[in-house]
N, C-alpha and C positions, 0 to 999 in steps of 0.2 A: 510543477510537472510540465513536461516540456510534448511540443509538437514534431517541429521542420529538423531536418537535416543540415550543416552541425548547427547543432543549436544548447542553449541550456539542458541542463540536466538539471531538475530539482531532488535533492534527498533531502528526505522528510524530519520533520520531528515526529516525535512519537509515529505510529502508525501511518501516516500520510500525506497531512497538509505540509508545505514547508516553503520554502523561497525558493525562487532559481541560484544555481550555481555555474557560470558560465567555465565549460572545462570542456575546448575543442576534442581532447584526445580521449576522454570518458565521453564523450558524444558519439565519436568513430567504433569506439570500442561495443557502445549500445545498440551502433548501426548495425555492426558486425554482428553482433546476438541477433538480433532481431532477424536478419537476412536469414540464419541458422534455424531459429525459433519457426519464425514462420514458413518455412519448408517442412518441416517435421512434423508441428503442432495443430495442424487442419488449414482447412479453409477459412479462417476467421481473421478478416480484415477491417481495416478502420477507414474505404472508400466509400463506402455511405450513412458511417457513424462512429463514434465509438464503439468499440467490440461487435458491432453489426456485422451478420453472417454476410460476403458475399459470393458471387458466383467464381470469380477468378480474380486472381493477387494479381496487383497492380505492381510494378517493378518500384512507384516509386509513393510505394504506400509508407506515412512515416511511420517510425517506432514507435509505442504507446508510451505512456508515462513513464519513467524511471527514478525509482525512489526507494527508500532502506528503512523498515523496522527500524524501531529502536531511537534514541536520543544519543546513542554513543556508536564508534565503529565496532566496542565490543557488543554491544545489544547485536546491535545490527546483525554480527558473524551469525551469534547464541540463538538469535530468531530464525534466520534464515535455515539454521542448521536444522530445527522443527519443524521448521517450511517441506525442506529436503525431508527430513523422515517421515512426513506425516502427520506429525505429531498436532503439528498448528495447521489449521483449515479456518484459520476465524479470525480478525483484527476487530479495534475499538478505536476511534477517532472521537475528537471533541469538533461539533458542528461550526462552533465558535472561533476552531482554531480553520477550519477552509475557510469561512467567512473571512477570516483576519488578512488572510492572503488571496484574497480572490478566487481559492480555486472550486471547481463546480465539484460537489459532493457525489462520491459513486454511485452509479449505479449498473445492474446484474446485468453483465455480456462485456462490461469494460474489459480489454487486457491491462496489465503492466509487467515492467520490469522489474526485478525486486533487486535490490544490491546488496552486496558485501558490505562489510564496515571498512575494507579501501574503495568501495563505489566500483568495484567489478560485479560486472552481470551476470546474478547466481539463478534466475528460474525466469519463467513468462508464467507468469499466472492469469487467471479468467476471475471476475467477481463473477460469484453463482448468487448473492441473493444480500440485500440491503435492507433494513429495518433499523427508524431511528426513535429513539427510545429514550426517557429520563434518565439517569443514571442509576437512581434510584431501583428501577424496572428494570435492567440489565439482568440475563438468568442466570441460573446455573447451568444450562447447557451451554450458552455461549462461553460462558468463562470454562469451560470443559473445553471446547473447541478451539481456545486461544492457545493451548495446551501449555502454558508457561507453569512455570511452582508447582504447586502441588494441584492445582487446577480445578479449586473449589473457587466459590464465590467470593467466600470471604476474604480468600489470599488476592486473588485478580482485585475486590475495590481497595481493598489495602495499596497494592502496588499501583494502580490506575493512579489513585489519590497521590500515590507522591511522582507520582511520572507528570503529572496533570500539573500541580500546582504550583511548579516553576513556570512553565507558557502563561497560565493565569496570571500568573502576579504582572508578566508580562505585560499581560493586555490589561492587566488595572481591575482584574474580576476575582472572584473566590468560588470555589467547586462547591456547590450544591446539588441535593439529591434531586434538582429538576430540572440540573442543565441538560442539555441533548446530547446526545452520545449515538453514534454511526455505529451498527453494527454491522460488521459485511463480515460475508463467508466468502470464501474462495476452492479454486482450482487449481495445481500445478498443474500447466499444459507443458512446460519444457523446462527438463533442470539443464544447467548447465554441466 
């Protein structure tokens, strides 16, 4: 997940964590959103923090993270497209997989960008609220909220479990019901 202007753009694996991807003209393209985004979507700038409310937008406030649902470009479209209806107010990250890449874990008032599976900027979203939790201990309303499948529990660790255990093997681990699991809800503040 990226900061400065042009600069990397990270798209995610699964829900969030993920490497940088240096791509000048998806950098430009995110600046442009952002400029769009943050005229429309409030007062909510990131010159005194992450998603920290401030009094007036700074011209040369950077864009907030930019990163895509999903392990694939089609995931990515398929989520975003629930993103846009409503449908999805909810993601699941493995804590293991920010750790693996350095990146700092959400938390409530962050923005981001969300992308398309070509890495075009489909919304600005707000985190409204973060709770990190065994996987085990994951609800039923969160997996309600992720609105994927049919959007019970048992389909979400179904599909979790095999979305997850490609990354793991990666990192040399195995998904158990007490590894740590990011649960964040969210806000559409700007569709594109």
């Amino acid at each position: 997940m990226s900061d400065d202007r042009p600069r990397p753009v990270t798209v995610a694996r699964q829900d969030r964590p993920g490497g940088a991807v240096q791509d000048e003209a998806l950098a430009e393209r995110v600046a442009e959103f952002w400029d769009a985004a943050r005229r429309t979507a409030g007062r909510v700038g990131r010159a005194a923090g992450a998603g920290e409310r401030v009094e007036e937008w700074s011209e040369d406030a950077a864009p907030p993270d930019a990163w895509a649902f999903g392990d694939s470009p089609r995931l990515a479209d398929e989520l975003l497209a629930l993103v846009l209806a409503g449908r999805k107010t909810a993601a699941a990250s493995l804590v293991v997989e920010f750790e693996d890449v350095g990146d700092p874990l959400p938390v409530a008032g962050d923005l981001s960008i969300v992308l398309d599976g070509r890495g075009e900027p489909g919304a600005l979203i707000r985190t409204t609220q973060v709770e990190i939790v065994p996987f085990a201990d994951v609800t039923a309303e969160h997996a309600w909220l992720e609105g994927e499948g049919d959007r019970s529990i048992e389909s979400w660790r179904a599909e979790h479990q095999r979305a997850w255990r490609g990354s793991l093997v990666a990192l040399g681990r195995e998904l158990d019901p007490s590894m740590l699991v990011v649960c964040e809800r969210f806000t559409v503040l700007f569709p594109a």
